[in-house]
Biopython code that builds the backbone (N, CA, C, O; Angstrom):
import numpy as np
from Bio.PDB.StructureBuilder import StructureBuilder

atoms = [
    (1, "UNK", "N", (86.399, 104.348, 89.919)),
    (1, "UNK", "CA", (87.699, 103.729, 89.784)),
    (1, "UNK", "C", (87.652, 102.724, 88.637)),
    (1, "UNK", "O", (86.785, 101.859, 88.758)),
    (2, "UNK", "N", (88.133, 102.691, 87.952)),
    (2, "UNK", "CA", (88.385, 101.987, 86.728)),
    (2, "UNK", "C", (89.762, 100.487, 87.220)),
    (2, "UNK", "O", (90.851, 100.710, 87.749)),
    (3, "UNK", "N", (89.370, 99.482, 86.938)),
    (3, "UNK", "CA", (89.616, 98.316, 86.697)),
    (3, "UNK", "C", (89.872, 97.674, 85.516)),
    (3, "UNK", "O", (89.211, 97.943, 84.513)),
    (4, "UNK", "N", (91.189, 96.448, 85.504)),
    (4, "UNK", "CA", (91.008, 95.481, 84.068)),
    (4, "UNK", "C", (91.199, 94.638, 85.176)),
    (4, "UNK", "O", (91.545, 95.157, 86.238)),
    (5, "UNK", "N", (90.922, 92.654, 85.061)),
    (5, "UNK", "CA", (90.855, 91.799, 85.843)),
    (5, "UNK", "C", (91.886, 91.331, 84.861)),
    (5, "UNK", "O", (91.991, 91.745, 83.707)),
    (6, "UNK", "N", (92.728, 90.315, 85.509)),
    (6, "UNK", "CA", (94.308, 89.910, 85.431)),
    (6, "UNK", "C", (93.956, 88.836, 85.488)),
    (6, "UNK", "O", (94.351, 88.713, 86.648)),
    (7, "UNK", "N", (93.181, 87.043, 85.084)),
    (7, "UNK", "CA", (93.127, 86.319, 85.119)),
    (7, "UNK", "C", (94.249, 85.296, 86.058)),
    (7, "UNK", "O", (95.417, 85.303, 85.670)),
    (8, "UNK", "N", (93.970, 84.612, 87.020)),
    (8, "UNK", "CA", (95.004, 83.857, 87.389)),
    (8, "UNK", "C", (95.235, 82.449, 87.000)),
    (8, "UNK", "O", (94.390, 81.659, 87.420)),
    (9, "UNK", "N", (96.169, 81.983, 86.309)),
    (9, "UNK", "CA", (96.135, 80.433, 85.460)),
    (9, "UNK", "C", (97.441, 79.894, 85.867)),
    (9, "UNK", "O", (97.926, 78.887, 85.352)),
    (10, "UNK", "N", (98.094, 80.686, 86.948)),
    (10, "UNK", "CA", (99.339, 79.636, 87.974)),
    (10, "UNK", "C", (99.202, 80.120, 89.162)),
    (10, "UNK", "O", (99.047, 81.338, 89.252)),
    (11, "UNK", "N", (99.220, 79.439, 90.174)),
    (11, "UNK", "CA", (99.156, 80.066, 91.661)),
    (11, "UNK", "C", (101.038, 80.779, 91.921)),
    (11, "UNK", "O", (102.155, 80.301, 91.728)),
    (12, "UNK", "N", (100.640, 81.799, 92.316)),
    (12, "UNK", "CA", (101.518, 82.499, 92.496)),
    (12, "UNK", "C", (102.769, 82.059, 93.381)),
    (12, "UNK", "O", (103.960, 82.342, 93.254)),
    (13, "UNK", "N", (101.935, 81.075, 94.554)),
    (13, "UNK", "CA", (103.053, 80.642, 95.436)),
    (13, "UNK", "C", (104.012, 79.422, 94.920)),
    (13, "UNK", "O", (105.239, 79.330, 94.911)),
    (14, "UNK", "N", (102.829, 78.379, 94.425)),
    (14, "UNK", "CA", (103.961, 76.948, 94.370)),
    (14, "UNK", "C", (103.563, 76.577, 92.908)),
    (14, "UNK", "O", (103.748, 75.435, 92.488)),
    (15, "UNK", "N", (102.888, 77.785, 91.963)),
    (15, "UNK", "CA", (103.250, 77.191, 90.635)),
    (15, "UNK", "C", (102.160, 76.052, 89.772)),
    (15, "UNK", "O", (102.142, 75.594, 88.630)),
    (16, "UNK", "N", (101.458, 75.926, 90.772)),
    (16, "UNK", "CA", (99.921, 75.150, 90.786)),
    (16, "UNK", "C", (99.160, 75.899, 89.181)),
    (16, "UNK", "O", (99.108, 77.115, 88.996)),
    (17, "UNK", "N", (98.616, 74.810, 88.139)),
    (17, "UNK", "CA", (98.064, 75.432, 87.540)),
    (17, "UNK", "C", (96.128, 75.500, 88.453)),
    (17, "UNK", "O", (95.634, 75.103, 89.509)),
    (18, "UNK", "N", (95.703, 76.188, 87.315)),
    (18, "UNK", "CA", (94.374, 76.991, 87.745)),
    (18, "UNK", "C", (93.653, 75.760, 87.552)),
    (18, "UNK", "O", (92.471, 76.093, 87.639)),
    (19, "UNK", "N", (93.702, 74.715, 87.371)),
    (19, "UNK", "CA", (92.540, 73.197, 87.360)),
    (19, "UNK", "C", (92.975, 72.731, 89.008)),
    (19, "UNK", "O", (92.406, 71.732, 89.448)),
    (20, "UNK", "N", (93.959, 73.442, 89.890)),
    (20, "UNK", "CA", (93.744, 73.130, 91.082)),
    (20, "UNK", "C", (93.292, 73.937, 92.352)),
    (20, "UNK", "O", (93.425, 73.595, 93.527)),
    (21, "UNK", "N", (92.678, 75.187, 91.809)),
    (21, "UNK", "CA", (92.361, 75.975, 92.541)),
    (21, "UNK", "C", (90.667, 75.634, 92.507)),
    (21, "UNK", "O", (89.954, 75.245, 91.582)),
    (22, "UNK", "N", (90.322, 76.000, 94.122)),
    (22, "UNK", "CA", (89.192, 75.455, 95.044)),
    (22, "UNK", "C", (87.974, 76.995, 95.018)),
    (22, "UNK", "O", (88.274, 77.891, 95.806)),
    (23, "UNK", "N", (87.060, 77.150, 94.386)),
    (23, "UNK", "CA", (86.478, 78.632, 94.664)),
    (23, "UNK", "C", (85.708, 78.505, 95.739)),
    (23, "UNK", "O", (84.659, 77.880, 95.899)),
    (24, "UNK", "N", (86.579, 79.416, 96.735)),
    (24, "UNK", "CA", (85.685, 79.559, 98.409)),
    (24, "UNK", "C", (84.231, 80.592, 98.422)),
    (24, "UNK", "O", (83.269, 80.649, 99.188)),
    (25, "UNK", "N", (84.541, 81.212, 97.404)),
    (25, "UNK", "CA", (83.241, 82.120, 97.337)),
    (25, "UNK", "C", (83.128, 83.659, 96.556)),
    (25, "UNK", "O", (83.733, 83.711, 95.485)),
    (26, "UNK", "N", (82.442, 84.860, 96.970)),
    (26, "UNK", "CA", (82.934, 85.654, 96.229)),
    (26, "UNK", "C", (82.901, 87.053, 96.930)),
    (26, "UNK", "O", (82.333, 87.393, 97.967)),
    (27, "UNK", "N", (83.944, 88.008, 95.760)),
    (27, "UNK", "CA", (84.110, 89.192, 96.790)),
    (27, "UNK", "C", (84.088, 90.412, 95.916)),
    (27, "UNK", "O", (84.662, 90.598, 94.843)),
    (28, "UNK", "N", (83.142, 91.364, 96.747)),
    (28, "UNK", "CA", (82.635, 92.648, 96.307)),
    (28, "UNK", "C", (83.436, 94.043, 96.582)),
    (28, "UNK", "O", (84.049, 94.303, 97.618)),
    (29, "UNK", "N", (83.330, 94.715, 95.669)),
    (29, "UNK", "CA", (84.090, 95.796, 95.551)),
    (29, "UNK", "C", (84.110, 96.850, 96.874)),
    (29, "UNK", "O", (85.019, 97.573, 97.281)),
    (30, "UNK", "N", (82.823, 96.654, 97.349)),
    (30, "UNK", "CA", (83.019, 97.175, 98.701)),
    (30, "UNK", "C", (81.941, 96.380, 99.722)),
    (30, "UNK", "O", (81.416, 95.319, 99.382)),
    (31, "UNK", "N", (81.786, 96.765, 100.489)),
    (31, "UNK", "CA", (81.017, 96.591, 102.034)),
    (31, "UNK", "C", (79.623, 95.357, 101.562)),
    (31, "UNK", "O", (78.533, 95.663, 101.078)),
    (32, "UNK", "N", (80.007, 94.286, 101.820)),
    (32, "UNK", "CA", (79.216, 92.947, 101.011)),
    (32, "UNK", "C", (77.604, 93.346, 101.871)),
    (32, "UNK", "O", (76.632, 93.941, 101.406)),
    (33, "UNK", "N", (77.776, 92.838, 103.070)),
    (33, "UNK", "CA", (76.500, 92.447, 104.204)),
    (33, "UNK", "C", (76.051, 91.880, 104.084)),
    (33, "UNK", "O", (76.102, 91.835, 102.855)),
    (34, "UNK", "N", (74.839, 90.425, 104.629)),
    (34, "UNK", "CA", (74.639, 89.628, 104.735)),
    (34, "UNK", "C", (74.486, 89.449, 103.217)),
    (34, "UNK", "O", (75.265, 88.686, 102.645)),
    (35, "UNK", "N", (73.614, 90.046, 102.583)),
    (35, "UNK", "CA", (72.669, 89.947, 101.054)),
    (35, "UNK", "C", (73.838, 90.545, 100.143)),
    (35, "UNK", "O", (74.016, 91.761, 100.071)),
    (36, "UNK", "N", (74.531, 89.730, 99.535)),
    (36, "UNK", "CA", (75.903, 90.543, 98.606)),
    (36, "UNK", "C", (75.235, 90.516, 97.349)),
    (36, "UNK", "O", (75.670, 91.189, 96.414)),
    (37, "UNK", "N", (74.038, 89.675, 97.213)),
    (37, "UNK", "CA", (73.242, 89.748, 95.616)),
    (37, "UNK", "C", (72.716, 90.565, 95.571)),
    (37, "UNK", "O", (72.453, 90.897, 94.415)),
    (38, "UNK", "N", (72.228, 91.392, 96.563)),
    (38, "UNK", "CA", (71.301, 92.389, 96.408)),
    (38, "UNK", "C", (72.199, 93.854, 96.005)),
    (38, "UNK", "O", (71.858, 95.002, 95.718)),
    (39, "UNK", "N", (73.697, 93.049, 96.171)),
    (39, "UNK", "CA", (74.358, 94.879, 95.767)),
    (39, "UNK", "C", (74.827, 95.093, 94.783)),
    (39, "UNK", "O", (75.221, 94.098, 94.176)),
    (40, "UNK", "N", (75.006, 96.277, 94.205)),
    (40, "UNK", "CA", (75.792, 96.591, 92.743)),
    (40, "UNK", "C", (77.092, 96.675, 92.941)),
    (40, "UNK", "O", (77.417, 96.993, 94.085)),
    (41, "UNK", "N", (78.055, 96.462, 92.071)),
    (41, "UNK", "CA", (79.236, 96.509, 91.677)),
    (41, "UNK", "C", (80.291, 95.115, 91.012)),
    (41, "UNK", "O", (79.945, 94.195, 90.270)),
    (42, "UNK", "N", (81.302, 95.335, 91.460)),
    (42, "UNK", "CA", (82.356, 94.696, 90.522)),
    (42, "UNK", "C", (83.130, 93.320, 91.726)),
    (42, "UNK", "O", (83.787, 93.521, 92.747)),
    (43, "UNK", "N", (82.817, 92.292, 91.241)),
    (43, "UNK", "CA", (82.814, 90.725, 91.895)),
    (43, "UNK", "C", (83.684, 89.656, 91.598)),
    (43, "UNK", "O", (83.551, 89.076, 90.521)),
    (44, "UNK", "N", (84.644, 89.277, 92.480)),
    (44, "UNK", "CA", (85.779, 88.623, 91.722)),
    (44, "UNK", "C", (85.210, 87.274, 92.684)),
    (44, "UNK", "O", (84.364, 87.303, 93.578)),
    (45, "UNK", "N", (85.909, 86.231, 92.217)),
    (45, "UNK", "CA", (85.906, 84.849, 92.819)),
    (45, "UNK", "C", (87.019, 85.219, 93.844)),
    (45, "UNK", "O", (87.692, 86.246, 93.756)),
    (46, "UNK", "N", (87.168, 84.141, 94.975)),
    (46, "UNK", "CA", (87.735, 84.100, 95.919)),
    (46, "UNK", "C", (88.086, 82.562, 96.053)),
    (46, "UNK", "O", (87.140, 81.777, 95.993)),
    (47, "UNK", "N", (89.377, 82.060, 96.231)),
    (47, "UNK", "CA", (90.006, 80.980, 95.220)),
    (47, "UNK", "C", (90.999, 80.015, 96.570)),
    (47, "UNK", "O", (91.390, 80.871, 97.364)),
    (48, "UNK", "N", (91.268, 79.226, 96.826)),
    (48, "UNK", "CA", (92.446, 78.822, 97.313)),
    (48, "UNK", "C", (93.276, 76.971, 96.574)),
    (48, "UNK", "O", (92.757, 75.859, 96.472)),
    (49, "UNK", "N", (94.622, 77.451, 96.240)),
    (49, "UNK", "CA", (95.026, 76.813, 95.468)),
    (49, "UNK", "C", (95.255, 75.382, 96.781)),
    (49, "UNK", "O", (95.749, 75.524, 97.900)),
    (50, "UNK", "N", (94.704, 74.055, 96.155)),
    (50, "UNK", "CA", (94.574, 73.123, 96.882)),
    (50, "UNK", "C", (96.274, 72.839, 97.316)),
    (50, "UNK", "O", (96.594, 72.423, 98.430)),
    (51, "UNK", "N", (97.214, 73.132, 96.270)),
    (51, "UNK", "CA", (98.534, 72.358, 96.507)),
    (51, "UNK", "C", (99.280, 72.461, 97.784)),
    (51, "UNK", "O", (99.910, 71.627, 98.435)),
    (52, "UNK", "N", (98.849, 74.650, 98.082)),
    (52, "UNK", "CA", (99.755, 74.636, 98.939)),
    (52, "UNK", "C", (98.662, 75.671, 99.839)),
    (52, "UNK", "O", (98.889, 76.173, 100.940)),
    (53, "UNK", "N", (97.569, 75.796, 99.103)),
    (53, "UNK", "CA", (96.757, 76.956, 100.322)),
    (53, "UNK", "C", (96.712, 78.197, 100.031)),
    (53, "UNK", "O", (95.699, 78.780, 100.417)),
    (54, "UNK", "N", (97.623, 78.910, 99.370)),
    (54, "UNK", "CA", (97.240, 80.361, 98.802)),
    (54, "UNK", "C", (95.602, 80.875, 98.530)),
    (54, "UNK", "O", (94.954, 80.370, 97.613)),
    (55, "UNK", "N", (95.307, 81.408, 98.986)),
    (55, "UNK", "CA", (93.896, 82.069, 99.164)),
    (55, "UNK", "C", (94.143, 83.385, 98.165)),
    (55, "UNK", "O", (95.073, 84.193, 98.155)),
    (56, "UNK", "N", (93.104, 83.301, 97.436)),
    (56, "UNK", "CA", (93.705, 84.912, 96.453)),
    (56, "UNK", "C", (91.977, 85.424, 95.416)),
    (56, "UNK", "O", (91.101, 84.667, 94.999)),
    (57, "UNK", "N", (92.055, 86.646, 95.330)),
    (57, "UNK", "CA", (91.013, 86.677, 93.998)),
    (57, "UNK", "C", (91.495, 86.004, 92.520)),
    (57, "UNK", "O", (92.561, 86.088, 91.911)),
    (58, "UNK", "N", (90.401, 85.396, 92.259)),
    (58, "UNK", "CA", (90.650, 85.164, 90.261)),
    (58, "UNK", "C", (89.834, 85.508, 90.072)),
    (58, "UNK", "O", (88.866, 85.059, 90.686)),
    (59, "UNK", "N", (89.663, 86.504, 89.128)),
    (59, "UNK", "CA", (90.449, 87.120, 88.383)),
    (59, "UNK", "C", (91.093, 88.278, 89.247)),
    (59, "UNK", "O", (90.509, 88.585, 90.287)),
    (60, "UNK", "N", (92.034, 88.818, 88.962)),
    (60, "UNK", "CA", (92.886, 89.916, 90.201)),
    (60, "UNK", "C", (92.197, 91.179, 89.618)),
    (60, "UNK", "O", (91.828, 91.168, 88.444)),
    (61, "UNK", "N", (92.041, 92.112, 90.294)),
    (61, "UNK", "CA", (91.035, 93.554, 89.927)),
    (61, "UNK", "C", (92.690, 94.002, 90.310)),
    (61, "UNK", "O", (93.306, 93.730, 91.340)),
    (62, "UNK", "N", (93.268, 94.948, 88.847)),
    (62, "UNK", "CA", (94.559, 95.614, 89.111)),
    (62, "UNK", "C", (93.806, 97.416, 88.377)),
    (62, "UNK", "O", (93.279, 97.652, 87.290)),
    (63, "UNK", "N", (94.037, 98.139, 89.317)),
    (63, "UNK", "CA", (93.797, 99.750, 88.886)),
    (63, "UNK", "C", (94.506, 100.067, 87.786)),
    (63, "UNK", "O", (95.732, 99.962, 87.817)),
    (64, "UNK", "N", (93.854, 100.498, 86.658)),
    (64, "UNK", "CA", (94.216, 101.148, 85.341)),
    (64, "UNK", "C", (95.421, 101.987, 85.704)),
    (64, "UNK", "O", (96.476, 101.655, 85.163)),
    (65, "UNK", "N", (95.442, 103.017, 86.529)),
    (65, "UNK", "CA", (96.051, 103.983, 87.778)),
    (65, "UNK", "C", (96.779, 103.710, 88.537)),
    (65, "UNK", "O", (96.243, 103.975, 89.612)),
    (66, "UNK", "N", (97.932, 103.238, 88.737)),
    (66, "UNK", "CA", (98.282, 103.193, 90.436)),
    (66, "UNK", "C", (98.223, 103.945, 91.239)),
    (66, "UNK", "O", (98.214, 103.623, 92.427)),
    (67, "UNK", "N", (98.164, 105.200, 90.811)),
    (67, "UNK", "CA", (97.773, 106.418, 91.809)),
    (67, "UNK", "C", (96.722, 106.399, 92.051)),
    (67, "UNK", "O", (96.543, 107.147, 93.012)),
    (68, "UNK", "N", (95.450, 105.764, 91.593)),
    (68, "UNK", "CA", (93.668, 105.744, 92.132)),
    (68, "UNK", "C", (94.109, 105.070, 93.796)),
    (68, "UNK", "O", (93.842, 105.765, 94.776)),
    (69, "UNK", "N", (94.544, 104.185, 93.919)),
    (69, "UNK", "CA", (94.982, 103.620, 94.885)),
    (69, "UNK", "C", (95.866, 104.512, 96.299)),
    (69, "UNK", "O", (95.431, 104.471, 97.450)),
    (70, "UNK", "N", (96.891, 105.126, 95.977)),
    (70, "UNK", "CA", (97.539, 105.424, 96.962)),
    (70, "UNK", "C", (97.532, 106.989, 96.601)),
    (70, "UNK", "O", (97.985, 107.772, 97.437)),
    (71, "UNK", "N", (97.100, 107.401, 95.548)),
    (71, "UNK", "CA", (97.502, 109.243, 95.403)),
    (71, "UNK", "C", (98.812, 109.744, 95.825)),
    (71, "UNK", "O", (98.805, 110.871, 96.320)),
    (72, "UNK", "N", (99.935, 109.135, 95.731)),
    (72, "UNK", "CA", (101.028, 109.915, 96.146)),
    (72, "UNK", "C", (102.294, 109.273, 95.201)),
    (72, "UNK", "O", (102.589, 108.078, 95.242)),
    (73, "UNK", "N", (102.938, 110.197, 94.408)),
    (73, "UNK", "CA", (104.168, 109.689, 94.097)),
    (73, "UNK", "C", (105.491, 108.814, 94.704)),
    (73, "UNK", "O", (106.321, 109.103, 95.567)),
    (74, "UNK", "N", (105.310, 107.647, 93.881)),
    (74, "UNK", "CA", (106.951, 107.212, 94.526)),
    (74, "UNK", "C", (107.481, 107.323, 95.382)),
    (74, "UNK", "O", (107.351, 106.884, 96.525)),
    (75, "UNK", "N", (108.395, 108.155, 94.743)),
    (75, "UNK", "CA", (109.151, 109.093, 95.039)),
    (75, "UNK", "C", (108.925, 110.086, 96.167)),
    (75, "UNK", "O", (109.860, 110.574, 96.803)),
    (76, "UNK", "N", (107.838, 110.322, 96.355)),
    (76, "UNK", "CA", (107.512, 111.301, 97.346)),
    (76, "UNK", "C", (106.339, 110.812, 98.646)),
    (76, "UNK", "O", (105.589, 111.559, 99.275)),
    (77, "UNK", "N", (106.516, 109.096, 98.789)),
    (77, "UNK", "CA", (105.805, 108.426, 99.204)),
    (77, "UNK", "C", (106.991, 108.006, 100.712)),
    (77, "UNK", "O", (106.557, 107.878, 101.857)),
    (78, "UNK", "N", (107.927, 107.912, 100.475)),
    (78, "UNK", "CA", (109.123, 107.917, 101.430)),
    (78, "UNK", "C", (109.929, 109.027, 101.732)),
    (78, "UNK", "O", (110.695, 109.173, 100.779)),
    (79, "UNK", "N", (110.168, 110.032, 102.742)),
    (79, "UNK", "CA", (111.170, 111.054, 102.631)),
    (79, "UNK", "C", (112.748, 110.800, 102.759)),
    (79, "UNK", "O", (112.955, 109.831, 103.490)),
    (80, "UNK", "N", (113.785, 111.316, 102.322)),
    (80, "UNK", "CA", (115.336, 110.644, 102.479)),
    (80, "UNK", "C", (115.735, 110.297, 103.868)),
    (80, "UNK", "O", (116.526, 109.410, 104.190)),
    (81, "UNK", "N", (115.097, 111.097, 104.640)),
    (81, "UNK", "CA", (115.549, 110.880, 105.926)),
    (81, "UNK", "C", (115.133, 109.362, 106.108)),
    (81, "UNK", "O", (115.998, 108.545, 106.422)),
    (82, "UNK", "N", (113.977, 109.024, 105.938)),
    (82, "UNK", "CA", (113.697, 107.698, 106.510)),
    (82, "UNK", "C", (114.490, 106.512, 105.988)),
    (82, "UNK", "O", (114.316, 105.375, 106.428)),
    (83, "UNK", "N", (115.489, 106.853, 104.903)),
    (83, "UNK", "CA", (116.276, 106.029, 104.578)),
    (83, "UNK", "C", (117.718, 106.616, 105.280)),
    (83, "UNK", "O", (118.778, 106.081, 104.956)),
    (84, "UNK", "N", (117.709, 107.389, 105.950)),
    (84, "UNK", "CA", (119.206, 107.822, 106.646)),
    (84, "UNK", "C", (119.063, 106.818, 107.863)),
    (84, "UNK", "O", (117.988, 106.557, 108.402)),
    (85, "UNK", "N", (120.211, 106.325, 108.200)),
    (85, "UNK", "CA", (120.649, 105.623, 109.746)),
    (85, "UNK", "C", (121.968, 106.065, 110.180)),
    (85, "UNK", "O", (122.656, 106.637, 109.334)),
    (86, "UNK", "N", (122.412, 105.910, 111.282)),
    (86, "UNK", "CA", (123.223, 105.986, 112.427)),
    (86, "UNK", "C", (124.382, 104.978, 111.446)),
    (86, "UNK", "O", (124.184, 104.074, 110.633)),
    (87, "UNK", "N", (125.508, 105.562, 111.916)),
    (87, "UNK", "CA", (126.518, 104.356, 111.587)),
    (87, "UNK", "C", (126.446, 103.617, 112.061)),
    (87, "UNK", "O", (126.756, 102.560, 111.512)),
    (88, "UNK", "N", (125.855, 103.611, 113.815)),
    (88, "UNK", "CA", (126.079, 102.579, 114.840)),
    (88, "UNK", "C", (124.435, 101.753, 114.723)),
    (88, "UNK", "O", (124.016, 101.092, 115.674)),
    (89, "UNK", "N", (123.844, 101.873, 113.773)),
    (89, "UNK", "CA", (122.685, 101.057, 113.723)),
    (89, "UNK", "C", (123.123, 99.996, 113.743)),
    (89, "UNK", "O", (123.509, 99.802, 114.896)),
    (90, "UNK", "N", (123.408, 98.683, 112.811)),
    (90, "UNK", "CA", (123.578, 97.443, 113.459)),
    (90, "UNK", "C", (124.730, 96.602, 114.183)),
    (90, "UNK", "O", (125.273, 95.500, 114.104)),
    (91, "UNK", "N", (124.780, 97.858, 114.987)),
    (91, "UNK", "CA", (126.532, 97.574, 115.387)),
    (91, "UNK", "C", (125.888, 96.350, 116.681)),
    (91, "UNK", "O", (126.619, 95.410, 116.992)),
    (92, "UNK", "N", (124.611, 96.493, 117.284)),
    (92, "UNK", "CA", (124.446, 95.543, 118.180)),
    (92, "UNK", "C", (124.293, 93.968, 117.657)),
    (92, "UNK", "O", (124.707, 92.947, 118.206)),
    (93, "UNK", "N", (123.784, 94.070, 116.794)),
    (93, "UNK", "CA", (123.576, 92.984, 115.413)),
    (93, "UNK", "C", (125.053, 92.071, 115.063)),
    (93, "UNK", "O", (125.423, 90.943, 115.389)),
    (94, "UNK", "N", (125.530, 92.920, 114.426)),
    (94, "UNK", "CA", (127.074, 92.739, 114.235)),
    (94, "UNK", "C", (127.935, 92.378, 115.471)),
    (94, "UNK", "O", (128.659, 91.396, 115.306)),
    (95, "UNK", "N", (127.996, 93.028, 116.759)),
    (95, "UNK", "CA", (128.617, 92.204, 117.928)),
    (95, "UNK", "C", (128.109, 90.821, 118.071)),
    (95, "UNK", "O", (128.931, 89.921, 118.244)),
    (96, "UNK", "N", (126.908, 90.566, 118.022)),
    (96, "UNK", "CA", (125.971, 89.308, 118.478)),
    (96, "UNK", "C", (126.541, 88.208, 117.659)),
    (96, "UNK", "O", (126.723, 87.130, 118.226)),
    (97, "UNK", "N", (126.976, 88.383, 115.884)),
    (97, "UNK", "CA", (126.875, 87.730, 115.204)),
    (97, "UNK", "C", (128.855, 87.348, 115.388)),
    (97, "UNK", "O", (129.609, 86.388, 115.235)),
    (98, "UNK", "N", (128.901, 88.177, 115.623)),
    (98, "UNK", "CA", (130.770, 88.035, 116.186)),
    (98, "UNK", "C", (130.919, 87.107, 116.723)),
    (98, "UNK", "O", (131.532, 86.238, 116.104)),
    (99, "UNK", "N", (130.482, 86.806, 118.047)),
    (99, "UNK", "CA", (130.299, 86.155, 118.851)),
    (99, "UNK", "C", (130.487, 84.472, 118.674)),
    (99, "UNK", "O", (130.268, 83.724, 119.626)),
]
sb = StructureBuilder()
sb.init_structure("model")
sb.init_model(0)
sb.init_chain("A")
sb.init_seg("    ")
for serial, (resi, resn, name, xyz) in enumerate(atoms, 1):
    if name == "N":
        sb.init_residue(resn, " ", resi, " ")
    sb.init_atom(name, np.array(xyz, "f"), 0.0, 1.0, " ", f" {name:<3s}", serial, name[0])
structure = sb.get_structure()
């Protein structure tokens, strides 16, 4: 699987630059176990921004691919039906809010 790392230099949630993020430790591309030095692969920091707590990797590992990830189109990842409903779907919703 092929990777580029996405540097993080604002916390995503509250806007925090990256001189306030805390590194909790680090995280391996797959299955760590006690000894994570002893394994091969690809290792991001593991981060939480002091301001508001967001926990996240820096640098972000984003797939060259988005399909390496999920193998399925879009488009063909949802069928139409699952977007069809009942007319009377939030009709219980809608009485409640009547009310």
């Amino acid at each position: 699987m092929e990777f580029y790392l996405l540097p993080v230099e604002i916390c995503n949630m509250c806007q925090a630059d990256s001189r306030g993020f805390q590194t909790l430790g680090k995280r391996l591309n797959q299955r760590q176990g006690l000894w994570p030095w002893n394994k091969n692969g690809m290792t991001v920091a593991v981060v939480r921004c002091r301001k508001c707590g967001l926990i996240f990797a820096n640098p972000q590992p984003v797939p060259k691919d988005k399909f390496i990830n999920y193998g399925v189109n879009p488009e063909d990842y949802w069928g139409k039906q699952y977007f069809a409903a009942d007319d009377g779907y939030f009709l219980r919703e809608i009485h409640k809010l009547k009310k």
